[in-house]
C-alpha positions in Angstrom: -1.9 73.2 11.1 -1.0 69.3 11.9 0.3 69.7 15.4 1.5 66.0 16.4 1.5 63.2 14.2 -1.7 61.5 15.9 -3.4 64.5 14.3 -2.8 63.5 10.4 -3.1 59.8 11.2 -6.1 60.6 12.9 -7.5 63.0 10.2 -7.1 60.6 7.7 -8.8 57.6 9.6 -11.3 59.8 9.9 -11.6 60.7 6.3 -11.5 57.4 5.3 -14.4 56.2 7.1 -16.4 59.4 6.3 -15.7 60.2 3.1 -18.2 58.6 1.2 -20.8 59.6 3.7 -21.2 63.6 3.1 -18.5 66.4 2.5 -15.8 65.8 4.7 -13.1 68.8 4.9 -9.9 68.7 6.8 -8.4 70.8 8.1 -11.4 73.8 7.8 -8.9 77.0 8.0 -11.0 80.1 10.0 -10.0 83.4 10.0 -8.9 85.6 12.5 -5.6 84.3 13.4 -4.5 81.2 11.2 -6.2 78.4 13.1 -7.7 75.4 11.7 -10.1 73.1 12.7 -9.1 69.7 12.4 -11.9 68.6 10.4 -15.7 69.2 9.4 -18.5 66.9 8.2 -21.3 67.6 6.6 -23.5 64.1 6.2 -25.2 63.4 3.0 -28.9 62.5 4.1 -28.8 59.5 1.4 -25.8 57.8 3.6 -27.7 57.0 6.5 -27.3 53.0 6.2 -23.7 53.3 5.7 -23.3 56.0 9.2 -24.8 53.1 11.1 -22.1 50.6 10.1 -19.5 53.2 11.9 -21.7 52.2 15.0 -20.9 55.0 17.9 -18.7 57.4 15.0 -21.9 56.9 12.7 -24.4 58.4 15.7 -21.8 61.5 16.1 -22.0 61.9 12.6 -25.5 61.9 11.9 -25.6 65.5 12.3 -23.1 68.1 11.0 -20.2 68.3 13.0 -16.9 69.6 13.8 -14.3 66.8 15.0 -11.0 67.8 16.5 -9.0 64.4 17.5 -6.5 64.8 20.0 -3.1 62.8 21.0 -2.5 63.3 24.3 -4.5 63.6 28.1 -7.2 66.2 27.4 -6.0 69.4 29.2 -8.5 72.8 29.4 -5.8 75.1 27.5 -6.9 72.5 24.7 -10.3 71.9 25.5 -10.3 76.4 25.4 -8.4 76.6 21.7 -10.8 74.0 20.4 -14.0 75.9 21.6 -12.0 79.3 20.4 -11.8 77.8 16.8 -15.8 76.4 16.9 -16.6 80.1 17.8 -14.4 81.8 15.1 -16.1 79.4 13.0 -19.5 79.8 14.3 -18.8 83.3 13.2 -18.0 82.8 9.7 -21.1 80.8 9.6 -23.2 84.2 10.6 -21.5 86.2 7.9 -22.2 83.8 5.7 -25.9 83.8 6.2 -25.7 87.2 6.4 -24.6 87.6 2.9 -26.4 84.6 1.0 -30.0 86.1 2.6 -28.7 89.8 2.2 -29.9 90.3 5.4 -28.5 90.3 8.7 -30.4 87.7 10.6 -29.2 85.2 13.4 -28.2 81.3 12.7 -31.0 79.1 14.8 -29.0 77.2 17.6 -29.5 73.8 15.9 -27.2 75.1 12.5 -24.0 75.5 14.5 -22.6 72.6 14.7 -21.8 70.1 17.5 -18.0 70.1 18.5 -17.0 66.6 19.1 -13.8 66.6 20.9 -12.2 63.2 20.8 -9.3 62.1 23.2 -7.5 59.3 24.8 -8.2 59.8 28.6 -9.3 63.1 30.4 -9.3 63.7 34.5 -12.8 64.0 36.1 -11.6 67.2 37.5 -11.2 68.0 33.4 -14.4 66.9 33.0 -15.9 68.7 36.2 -14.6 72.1 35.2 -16.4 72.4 31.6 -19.4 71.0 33.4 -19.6 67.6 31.1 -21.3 64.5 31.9 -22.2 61.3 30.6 -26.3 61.2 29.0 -28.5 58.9 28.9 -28.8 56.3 25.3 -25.1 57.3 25.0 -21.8 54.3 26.0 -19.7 55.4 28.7 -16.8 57.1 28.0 -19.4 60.1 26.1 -19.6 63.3 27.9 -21.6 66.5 27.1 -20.9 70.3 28.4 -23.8 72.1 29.6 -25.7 72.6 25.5 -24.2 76.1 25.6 -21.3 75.0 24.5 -22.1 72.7 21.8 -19.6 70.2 23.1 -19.1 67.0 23.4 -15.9 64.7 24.4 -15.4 61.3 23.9 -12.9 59.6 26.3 -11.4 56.7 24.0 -9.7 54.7 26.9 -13.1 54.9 28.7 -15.4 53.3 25.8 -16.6 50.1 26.0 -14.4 47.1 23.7 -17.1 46.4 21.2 -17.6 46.9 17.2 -20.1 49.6 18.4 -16.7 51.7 19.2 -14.0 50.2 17.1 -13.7 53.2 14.7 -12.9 55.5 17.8 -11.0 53.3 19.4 -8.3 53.0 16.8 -7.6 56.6 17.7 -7.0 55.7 21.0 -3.6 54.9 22.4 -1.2 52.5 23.8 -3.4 49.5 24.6 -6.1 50.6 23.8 -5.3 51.2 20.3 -3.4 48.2 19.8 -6.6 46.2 20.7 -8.2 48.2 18.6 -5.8 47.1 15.6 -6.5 43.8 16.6 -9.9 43.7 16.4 -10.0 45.3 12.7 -7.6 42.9 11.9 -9.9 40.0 13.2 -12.7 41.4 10.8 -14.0 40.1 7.7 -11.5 40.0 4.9 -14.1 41.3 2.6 -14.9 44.4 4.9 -13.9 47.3 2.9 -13.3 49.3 5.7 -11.2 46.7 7.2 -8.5 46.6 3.7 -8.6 50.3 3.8 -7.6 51.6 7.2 -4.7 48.6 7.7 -3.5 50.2 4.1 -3.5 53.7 5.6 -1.9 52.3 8.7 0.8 50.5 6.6 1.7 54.0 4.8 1.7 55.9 7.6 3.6 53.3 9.5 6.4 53.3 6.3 6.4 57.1 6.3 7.1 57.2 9.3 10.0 54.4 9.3 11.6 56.5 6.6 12.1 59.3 8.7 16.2 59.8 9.3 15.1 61.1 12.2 12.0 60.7 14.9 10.7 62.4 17.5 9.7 60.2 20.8 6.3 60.5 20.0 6.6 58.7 16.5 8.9 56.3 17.7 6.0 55.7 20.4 3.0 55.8 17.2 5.6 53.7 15.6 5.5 50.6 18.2 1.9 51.2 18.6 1.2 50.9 15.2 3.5 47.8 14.1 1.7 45.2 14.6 -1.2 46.2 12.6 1.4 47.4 10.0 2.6 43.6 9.9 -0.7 42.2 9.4 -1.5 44.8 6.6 1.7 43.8 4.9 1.5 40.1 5.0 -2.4 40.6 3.9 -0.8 42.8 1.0 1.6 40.3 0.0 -0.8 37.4 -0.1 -3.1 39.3 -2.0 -0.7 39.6 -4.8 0.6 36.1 -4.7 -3.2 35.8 -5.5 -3.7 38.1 -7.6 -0.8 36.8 -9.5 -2.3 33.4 -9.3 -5.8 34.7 -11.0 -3.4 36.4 -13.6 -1.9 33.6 -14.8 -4.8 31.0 -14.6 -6.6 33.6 -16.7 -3.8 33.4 -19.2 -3.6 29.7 -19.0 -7.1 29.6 -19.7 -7.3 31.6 -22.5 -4.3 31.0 -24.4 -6.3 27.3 -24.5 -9.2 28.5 -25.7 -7.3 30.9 -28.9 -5.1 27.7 -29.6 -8.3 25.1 -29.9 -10.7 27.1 -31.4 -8.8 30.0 -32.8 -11.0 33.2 -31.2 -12.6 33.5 -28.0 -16.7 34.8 -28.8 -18.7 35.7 -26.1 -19.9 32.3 -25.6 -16.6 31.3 -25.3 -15.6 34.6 -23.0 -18.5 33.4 -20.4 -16.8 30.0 -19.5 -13.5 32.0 -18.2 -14.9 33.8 -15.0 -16.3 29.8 -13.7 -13.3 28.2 -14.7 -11.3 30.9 -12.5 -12.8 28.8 -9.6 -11.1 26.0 -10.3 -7.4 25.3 -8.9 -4.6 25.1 -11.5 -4.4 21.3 -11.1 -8.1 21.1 -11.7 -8.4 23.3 -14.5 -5.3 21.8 -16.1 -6.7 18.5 -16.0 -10.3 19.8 -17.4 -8.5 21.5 -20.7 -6.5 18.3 -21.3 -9.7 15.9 -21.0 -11.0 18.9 -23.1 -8.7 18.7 -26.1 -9.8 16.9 -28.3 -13.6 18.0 -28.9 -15.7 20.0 -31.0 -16.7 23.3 -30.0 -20.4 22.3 -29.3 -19.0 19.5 -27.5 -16.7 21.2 -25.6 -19.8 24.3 -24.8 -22.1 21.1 -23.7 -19.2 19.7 -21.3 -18.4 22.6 -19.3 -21.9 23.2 -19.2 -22.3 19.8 -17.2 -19.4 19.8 -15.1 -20.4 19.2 -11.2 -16.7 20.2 -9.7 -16.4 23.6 -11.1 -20.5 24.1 -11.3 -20.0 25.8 -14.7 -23.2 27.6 -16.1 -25.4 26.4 -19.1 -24.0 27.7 -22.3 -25.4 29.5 -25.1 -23.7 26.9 -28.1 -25.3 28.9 -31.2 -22.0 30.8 -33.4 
């Protein structure tokens, strides 16, 4: 079950940017008691290109894995229920061999899957006591238990501030995750990834402001997530005023084209998309120095025009 409210924004994050790299399930109920593990991946071999834009997520992704994102300082009574739920599951997996095979025979250690524990800050005594340490071709902040334990823990407030770790570090807290914000913010308006976790931000951010009533920890996810809720709203509302823009260009454009010639063909059809470059001045303009021609004429004038850099037309019927 959803224990804080880090957990669901961090669930979805994580879905968001895994989704359409493998099977992504969260939360993975296991049996025993009701206990859930917050989510497991399963990469699709064909995605591997895409994993390596996630940069340090991508790496602990490569290989199935169980992910359990965590709000606060890692503590061992937490670090102890997440390996109790990778062992119940670990479990299930066995039965489930078990029965596919219709013999009883024991998983290899490389099919259980790593458990990647990821957290704001631990203590090194934390650390010490589950034996984990940093590894060599892994970023600071990256510690591994003795391989016993299948477990990993990434220390978000330790990783170093580059794209390599952005993805995890949105998970992060307090400064570290408003940097993060920041930085996504600061990316590439055409970077899906980019329009899609400021969206989820701004929905959780609203849900959250639509609360009668909030616990200290949301009003703290609240602050921390505001300015990146701003930046996803203004981006929202330009890209409708744009969109609105298009809209009615498109309409401008077209209700031209039925009134001159009466139908738009596909000839016609294939001088709308170029003349969407244009601003509504210039466009405007264009139709009126338009007007008065002939079809073929018209066709053979678009098809010359340097400022919107319109294509050659086809001016056969």
């Amino acid at each position: 079950m959803t224990r804080t409210p880090h957990d669901r924004f961090a669930k979805d994050c994580l879905e968001e940017l895994l989704k359409s790299l493998g099977q992504f399930q969260a939360p993975l109920e296991v049996k025993d008691e009701p206990r859930q593990i917050d989510a497991w991946f399963v990469p699709d071999p064909s995605s591997q290109a895409q994993r390596s834009r996630l940069g340090l997520l991508g790496s602990i992704v490569e290989k199935e894995c169980l992910l359990e994102p965590v709000r606060a300082q890692l503590s061992p009574i937490e670090i102890r229920n997440c390996l109790r739920r990778q062992l119940i599951f670990y479990g299930e997996l066995q039965r489930r061999a078990a029965r596919e095979k219709r013999e009883k025979r024991t998983l290899s250690e490389s099919e259980f899957p790593m458990l990647w524990i990821l957290c704001p800050t631990v203590s090194e005594s934390v650390l010490s006591q589950f034996g984990a340490k940093e590894k060599e071709g892994w970023p600071e902040g990256v510690y591994f238990a003795p391989d016993g334990y299948k477990l990993a823990i990434v220390v978000i407030n330790q990783l170093p501030a580059t794209r390599e770790t952005l993805w995890l570090r949105i998970l992060g807290k307090g400064q570290v995750q408003q940097q993060a914000f920041k930085e996504l913010s600061d990316l590439p308006k055409d970077e899906p990834l980019r329009k899609n976790i400021l969206e989820l931000v701004g929905m959780w951010y609203s849900n959250l402001q639509k609360k009668e009533a909030t616990t200290s920890e949301e009003q703290e996810l609240i602050m921390e997530l505001s300015s990146a809720y701003l930046e996803w709203r203004e981006a929202t509302l330009q890209e409708g005023i744009e969109r609105g823009q298009v809209q009615m260009k498109r309409q401008f454009i077209e209700n031209f084209l039925l009134a001159r010639f009466g139908a738009i063909d596909e000839t016609l059809a294939a001088t709308i998309e170029p003349l969407l470059k244009l601003s509504m001045t210039e466009v405007t303009n264009l139709m009126l120095e338009l007007s008065s021609l002939e079809r073929d004429e018209f066709l053979a004038r678009l098809s010359s025009d340097p400022q919107g850099q319109l294509p050659e037309s086809d001016n056969s019927m």
